[in-house]
BAKOL-513108 format. One record per atom (N, C-alpha, C): residue in three letters; x, y, z. Coordinates in steps of 0.05 Angstrom, whole numbers, plus 32768, in hexadecimal, padded with zeros to 4 digits. Each point is the difference from the previous one (the first is absolute). Layout:
% BAKOL-513108
alaXYZ ...
//
This chain:
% BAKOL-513108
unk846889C58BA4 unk7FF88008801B unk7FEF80198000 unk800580137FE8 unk7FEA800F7FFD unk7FEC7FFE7FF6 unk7FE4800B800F unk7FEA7FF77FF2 unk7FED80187FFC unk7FED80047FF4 unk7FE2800E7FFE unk7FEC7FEF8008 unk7FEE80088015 unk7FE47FEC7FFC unk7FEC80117FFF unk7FE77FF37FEF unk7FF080177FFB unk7FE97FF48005 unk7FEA80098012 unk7FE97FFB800E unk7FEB80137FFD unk7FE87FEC7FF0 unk7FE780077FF7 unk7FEA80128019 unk7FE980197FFC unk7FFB8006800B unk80057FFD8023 unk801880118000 unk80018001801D unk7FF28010800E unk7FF780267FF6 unk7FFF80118007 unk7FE3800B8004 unk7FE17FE57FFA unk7FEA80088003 unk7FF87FE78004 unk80117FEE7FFF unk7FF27FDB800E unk800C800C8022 unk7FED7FF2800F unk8000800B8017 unk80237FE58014 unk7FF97FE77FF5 unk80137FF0800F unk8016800A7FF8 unk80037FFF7FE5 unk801F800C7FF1 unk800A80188008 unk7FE680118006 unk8011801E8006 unk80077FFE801F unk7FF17FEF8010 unk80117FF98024 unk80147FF07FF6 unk80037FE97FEC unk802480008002 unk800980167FF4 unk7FFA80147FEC unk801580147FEF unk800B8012801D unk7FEB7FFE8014 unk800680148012 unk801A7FFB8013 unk7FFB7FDF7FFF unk80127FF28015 unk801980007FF8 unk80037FFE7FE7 unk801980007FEE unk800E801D7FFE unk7FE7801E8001 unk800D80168000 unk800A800E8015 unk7FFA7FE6801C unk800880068016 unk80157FEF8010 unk80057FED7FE7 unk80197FF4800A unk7FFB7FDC8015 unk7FE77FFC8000 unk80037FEE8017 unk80027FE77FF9 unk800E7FF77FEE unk80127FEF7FFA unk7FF47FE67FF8 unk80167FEB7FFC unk7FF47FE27FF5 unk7FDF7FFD800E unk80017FF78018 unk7FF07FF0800C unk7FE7800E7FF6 unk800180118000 unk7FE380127FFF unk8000800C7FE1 unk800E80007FF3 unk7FFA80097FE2 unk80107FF37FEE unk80157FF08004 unk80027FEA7FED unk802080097FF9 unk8001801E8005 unk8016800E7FEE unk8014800C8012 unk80157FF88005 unk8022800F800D unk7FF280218001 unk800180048019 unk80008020800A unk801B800A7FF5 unk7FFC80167FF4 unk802280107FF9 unk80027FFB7FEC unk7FF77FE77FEF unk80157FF07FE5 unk7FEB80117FE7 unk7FE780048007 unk7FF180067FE1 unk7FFA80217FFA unk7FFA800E7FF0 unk7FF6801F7FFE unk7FED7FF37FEE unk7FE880138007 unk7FED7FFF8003 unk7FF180197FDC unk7FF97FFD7FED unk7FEB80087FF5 unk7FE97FFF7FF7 unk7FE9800B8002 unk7FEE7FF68004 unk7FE6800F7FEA unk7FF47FFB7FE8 unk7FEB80117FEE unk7FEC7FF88005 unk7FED80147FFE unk7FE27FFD7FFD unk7FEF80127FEB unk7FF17FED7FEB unk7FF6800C7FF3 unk7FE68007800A unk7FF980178003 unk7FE8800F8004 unk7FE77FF77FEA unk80017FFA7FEB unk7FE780117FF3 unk7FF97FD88004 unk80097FF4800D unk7FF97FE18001 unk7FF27FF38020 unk7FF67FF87FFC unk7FEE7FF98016 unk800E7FDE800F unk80067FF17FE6 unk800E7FE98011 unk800E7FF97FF2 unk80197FF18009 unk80207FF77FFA unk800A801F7FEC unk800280128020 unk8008801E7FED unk8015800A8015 unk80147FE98009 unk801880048010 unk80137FE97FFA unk801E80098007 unk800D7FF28006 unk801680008011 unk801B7FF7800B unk801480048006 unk80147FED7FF4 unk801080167FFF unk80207FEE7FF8 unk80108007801E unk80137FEE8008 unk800E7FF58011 unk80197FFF7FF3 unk801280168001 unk80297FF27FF6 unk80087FF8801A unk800C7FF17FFA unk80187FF2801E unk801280197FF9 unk800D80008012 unk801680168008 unk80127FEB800B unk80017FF7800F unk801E7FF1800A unk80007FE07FFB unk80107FF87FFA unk80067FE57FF4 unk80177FFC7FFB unk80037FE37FF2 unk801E7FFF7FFA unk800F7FF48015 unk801D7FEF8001 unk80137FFF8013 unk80038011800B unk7FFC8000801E unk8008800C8020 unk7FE4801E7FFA unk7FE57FF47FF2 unk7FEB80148001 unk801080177FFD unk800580107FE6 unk800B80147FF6 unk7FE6800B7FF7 unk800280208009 unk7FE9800D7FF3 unk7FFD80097FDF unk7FF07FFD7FFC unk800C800A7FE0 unk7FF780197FF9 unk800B800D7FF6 unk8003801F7FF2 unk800880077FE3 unk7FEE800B7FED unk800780037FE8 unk8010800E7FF0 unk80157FFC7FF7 unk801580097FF4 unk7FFA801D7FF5 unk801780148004 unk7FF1801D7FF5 unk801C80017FEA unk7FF2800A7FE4 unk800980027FEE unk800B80257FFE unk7FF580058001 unk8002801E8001 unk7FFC80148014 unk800D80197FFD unk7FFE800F801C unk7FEF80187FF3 unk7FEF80087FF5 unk7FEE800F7FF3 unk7FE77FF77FF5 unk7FEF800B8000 unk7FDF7FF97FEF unk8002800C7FE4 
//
């Protein structure tokens, strides 16, 4: 139920970056494909590249029986 999705130039193709926008604003299935609330959002761009020099990754955050959010286990209480 957990996933990563990772999506080719979003951040300088002009259609991709109106959905990256739609998605960083939450407005849900109908209009961006993707559960408002459920994904976090990262997003690179390489500068010194002119084209396919972005991307995003997408983690689900809630999933699972009765949509449980998920949170990663902390091993230690110090750096």
């Amino acid at each position: 139920d957990w996933s990563s999705d990772v999506c080719h130039s979003t951040l300088t193709n002009q259609r991709t970056r109106e959905w990256l926008e739609g998605v960083r604003q939450g407005k849900g299935v109908e209009e961006t494909g993707i559960p408002a609330d459920e994904y976090v959002e990262l997003s690179l761009l390489e500068p010194h590249k002119r084209f396919q020099n972005s991307m995003t990754i997408l983690q689900k955050r809630v999933g699972g029986e009765g949509g449980a959010r998920f949170s990663e286990p902390l091993y230690s209480e110090y750096a």
